[in-house]
C-alpha positions as CSV (number, residue, x, y, z in Angstrom):
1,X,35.2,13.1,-47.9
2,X,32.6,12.0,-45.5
3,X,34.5,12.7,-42.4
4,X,34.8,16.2,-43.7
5,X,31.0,16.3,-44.7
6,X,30.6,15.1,-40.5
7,X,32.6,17.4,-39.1
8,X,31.2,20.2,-40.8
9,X,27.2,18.9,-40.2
10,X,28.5,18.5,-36.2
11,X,30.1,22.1,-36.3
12,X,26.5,23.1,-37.9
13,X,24.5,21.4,-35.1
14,X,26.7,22.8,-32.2
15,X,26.0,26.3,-33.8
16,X,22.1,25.4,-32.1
17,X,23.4,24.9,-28.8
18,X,22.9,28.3,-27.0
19,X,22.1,29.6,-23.0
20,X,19.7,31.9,-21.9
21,X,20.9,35.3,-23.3
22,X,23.3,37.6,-20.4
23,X,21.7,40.4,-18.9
24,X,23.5,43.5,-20.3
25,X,25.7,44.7,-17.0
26,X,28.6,45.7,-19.0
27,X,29.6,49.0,-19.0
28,X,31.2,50.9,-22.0
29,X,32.9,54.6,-21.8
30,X,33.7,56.5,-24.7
31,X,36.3,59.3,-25.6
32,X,33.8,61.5,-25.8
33,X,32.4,61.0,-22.7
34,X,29.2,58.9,-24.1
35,X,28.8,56.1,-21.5
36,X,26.5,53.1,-22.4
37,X,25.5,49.8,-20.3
38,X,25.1,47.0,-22.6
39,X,26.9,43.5,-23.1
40,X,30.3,42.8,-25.0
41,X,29.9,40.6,-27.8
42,X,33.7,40.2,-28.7
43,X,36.4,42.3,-30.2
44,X,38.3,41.6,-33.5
45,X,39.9,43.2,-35.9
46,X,40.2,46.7,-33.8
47,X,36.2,46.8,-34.2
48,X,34.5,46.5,-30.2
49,X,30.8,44.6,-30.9
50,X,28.8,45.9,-28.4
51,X,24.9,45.0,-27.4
52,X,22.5,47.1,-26.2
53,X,18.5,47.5,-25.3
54,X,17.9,50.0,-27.2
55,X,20.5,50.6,-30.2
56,X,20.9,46.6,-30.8
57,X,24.3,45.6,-31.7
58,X,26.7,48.4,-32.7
59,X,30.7,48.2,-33.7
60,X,32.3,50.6,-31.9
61,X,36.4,51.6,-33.4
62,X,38.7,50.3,-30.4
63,X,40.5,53.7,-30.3
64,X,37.4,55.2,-29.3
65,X,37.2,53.1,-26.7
66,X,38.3,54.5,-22.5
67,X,37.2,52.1,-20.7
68,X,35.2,48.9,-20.8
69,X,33.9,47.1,-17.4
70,X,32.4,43.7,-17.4
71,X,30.9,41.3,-14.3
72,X,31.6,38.5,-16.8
73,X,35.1,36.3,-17.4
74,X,36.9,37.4,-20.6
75,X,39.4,36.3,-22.6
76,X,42.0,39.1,-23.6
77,X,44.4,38.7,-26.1
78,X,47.7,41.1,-26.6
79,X,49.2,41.2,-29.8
80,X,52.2,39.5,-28.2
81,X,49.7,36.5,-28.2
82,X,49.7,36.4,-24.4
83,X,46.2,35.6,-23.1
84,X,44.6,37.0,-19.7
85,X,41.2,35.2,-18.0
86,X,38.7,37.5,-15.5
87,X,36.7,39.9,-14.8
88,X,37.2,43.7,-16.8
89,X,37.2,45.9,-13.3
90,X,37.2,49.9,-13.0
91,X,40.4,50.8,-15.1
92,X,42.4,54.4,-15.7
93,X,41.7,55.5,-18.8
94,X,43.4,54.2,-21.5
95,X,43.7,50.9,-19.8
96,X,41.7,47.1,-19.0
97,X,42.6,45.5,-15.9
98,X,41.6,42.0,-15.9
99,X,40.7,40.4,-12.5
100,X,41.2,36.3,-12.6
101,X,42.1,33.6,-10.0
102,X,45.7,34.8,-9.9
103,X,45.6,38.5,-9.6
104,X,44.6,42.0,-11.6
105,X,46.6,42.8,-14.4
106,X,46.6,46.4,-16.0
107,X,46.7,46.1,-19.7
108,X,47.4,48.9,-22.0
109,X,44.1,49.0,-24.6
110,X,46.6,49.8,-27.3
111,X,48.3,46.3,-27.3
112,X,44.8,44.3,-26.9
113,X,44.2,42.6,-30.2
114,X,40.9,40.3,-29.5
115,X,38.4,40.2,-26.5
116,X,36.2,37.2,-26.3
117,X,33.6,36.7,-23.5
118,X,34.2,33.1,-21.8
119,X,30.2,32.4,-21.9
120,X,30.0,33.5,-25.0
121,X,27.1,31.2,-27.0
122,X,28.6,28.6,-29.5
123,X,26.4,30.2,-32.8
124,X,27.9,34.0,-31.5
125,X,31.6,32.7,-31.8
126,X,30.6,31.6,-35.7
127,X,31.6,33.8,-38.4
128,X,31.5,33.4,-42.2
129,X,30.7,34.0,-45.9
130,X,28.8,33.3,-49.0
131,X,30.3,34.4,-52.2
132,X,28.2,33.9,-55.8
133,X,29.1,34.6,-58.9
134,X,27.4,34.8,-62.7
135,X,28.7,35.5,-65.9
136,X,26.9,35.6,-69.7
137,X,28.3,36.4,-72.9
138,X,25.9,36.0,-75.8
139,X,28.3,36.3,-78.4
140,X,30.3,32.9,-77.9
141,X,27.5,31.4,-75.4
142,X,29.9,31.6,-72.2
143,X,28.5,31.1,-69.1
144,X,30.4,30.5,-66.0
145,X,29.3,30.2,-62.3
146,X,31.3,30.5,-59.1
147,X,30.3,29.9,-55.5
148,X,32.8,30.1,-52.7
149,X,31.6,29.8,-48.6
150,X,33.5,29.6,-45.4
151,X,32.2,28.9,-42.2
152,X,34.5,29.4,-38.9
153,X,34.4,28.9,-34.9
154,X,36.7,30.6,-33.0
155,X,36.9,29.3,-29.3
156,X,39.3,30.2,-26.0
157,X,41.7,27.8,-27.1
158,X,41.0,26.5,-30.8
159,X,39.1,27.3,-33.9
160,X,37.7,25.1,-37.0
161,X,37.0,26.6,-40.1
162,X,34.8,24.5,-43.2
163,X,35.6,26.3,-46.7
164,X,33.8,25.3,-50.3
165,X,34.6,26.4,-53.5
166,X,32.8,25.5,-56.9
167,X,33.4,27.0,-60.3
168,X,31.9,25.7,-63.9
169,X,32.3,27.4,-67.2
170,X,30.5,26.1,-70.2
171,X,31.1,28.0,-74.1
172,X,30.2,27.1,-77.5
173,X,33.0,25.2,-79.7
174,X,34.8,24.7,-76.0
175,X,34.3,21.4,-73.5
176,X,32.7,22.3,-70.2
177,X,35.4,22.6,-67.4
178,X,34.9,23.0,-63.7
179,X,37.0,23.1,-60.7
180,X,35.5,22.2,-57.1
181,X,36.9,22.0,-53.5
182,X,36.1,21.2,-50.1
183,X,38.7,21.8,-46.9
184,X,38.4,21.6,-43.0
185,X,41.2,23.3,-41.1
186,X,41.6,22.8,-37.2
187,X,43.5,24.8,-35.1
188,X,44.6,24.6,-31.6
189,X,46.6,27.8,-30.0
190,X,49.6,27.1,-27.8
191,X,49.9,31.0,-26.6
192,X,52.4,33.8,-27.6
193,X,51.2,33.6,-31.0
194,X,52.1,29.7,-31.9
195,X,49.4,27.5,-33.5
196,X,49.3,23.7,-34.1
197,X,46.7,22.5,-36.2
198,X,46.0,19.8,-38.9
199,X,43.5,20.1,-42.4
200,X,41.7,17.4,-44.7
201,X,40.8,18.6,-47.8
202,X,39.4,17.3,-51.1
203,X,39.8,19.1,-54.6
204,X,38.9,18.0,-58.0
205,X,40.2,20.2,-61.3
206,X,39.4,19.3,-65.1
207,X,41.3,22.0,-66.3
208,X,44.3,19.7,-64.8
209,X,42.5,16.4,-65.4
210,X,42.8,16.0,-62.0
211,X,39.9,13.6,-61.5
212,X,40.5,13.9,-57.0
213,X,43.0,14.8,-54.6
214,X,42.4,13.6,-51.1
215,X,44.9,15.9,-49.0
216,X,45.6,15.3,-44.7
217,X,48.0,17.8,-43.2
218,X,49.7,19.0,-40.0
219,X,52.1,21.2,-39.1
220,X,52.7,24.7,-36.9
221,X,53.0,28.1,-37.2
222,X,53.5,31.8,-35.5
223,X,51.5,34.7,-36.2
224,X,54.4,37.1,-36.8
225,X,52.4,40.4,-36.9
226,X,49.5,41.0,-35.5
227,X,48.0,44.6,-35.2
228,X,44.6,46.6,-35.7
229,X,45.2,46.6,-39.5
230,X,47.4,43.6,-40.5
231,X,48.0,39.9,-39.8
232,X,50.8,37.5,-41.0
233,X,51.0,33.4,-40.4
234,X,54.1,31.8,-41.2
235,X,54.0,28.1,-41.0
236,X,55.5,24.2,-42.2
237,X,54.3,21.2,-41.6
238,X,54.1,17.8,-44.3
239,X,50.8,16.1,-45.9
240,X,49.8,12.8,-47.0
241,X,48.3,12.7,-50.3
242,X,46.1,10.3,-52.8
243,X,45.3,11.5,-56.4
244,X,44.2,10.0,-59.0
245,X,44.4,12.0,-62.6
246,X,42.4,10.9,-66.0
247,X,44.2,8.4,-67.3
248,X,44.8,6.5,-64.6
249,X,44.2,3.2,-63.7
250,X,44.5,3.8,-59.8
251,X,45.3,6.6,-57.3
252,X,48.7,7.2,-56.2
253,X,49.8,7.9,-52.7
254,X,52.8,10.6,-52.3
255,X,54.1,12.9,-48.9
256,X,55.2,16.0,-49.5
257,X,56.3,19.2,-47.1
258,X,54.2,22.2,-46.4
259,X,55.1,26.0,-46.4
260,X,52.9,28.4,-45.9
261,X,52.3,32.1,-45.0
262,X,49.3,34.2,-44.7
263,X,48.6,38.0,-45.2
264,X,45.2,39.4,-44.3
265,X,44.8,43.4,-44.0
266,X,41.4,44.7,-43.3
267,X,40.0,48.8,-42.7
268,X,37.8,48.8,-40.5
269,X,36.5,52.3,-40.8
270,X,33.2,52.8,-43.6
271,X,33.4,51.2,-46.2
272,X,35.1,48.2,-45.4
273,X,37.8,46.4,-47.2
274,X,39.8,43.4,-46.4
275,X,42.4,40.9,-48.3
276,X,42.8,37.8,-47.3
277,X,46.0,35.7,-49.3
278,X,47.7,32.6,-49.0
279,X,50.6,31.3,-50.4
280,X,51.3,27.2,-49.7
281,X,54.5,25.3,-51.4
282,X,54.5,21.6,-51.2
283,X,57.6,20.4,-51.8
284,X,57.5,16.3,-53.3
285,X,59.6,14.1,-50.3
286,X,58.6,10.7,-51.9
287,X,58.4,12.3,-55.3
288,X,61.6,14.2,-55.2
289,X,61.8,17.0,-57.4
290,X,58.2,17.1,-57.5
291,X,57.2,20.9,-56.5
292,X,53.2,22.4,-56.2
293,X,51.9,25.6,-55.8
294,X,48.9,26.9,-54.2
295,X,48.0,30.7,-54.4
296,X,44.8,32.1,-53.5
297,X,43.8,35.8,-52.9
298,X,40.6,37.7,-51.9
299,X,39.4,41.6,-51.8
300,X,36.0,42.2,-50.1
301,X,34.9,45.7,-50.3
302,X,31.4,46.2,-48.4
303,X,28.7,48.1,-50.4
304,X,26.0,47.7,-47.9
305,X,25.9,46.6,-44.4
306,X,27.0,42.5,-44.5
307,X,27.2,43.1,-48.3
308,X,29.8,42.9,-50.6
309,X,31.6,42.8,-53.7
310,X,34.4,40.2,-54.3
311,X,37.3,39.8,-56.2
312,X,39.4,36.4,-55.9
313,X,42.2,35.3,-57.8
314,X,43.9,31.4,-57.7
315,X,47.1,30.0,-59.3
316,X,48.0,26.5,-59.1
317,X,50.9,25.1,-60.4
318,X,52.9,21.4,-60.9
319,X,55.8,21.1,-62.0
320,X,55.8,17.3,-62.3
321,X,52.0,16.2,-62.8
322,X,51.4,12.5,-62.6
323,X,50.3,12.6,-65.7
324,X,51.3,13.4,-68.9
325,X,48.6,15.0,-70.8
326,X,48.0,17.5,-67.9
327,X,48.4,21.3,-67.8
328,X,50.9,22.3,-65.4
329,X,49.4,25.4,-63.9
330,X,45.6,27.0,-63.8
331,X,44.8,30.6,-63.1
332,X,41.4,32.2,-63.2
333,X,39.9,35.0,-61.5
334,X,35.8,35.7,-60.4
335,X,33.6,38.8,-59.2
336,X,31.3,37.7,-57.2
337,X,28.5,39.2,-54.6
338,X,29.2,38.3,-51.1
339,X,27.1,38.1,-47.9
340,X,29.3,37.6,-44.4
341,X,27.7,36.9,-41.1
């Protein structure tokens, strides 16, 4: 738990570390015709984030896009997951032509999936969210509360992403129940879409008188698809486990295996609306038999700029919980207002 809480704090200060802001050289050409000078900022998620003097920061639809120039060394990413390193030179319409120690390569814009400048600031590369949630019902006293966040850094060659969740629900003639978790996930990408990474994570559920699970994982994975709307992870890998459930005298140490896929689908056009899901199955190795499974699923759809209203749904499920008072699965669902950045 307090190597988690480090990491994260060091990932916070880093997000201060910063150069002196680029002159805006880079030079932007629309479909259109419209032709502005400005400064890329990145591109994700078929969505071109684009500075300039005088309208700020704008997102600009990639298939608007005709050409993009740049002075600066980028890092361009096809949807194959093959990366390119250089300058963005004058290009045919239609195309990029990146310009690195080892040549010019024309790229067709189409199969570009993310652009991210190589001197890009460390606090520009973070990304995240903070979800919060409120419920009342006067007739039976219920009140429950929910809070979710997820910070993320996405570098050249790796990414780290920090993710809370917190969820409490108090009601007359009921005992108070809450659920909590804390995970850091690391990343490191090997090129035509495969990932290695490893996560530490710490959850705690009354509902499944789980008093702590201390969770450290690694494994791989490919990005099968990845396109302007649509993105899906397949991945394995094994964890190392301690948990300790009420009841107990002392934790218990167990390995299990790790499947997992995730789907995320986003529009990018106004309003916007993504989902984000995860499915992970740990199958028991020292607890054969022994099977858990994690589900988790989010809709964001944006009712004012960097605003947003949220729908997640969880499932977990046992089907051989240490011990033998507890439920065997927990499913609950939250609305909640969101603010990304």
């Amino acid at each position: 738990m307090l190597r988690l809480l480090s990491v994260g704090s060091a990932l916070l200060v880093l997000s201060g570390v910063s150069p002196l802001a680029a002159q805006k050289t880079d030079t932007l050409r629309l479909r259109n015709g419209d032709r502005l000078i400005g400064e890329i900022k990145g591109l994700s998620r078929a969505l071109l984030s684009y500075s300039t003097d005088d309208l700020q920061t704008v997102s600009v639809e990639w298939g608007a896009v005709a050409s993009l120039v740049s002075p600066r060394n980028q890092e361009v990413e096809l949807r194959s997951g093959r990366k390119h390193y250089g300058r963005l030179i004058t290009a045919p319409a239609g195309y990029l032509v990146v310009s690195g120690a080892e040549g010019s390569d024309s790229l067709a814009m189409d199969l570009v999936a993310r652009i991210v400048p190589m001197s890009r600031r460390v606090v520009a590369r973070l990304d995240g969210y903070v979800d919060l949630g409120l419920t009342y019902q006067q007739a039976n006293h219920n009140f429950q509360f929910s809070f979710g966040s997820q910070i993320g850094y996405r570098g050249p060659n790796a990414s780290v992403k920090l993710a809370g969740t917190y969820f409490a629900q108090d009601q007359d003639s009921v005992e108070q129940s809450s659920r909590s978790s804390l995970e850091l996930v690391e990343h490191l990408f090997l090129g035509q879409r495969w990932i290695a990474g490893m996560n530490q994570a710490f959850e705690r559920n009354e509902e499944l008188d789980l008093e702590h699970r201390l969770k450290f994982g690694v494994g791989a994975g490919r990005t099968v698809t990845q396109t302007d709307h649509v993105e899906f992870t397949l991945g394995a890998g094994a964890v190392l486990l301690q948990e300790l459930y009420t009841g107990q005298d002392r934790s218990a140490t167990t390995v299990e295996g790790q499947f997992s896929a995730v789907f995320d689908a986003f529009r990018y056009n106004q309003p916007k609306l993504d989902l984000s899901t995860s499915l992970n199955v740990y199958p028991g190795i020292s607890e054969w038999g022994r099977v858990r499974i994690d589900f988790d699923a989010r809709i964001s759809y944006e009712l004012i700029k960097d605003f947003y209203l949220v729908v997640s749904v969880f499932n977990r499920y046992d089907s051989r919980p240490p011990s033998e008072t507890a439920a065997k699965s927990d499913f609950g669902t939250t609305l909640s207002i969101s603010w990304s950045f």
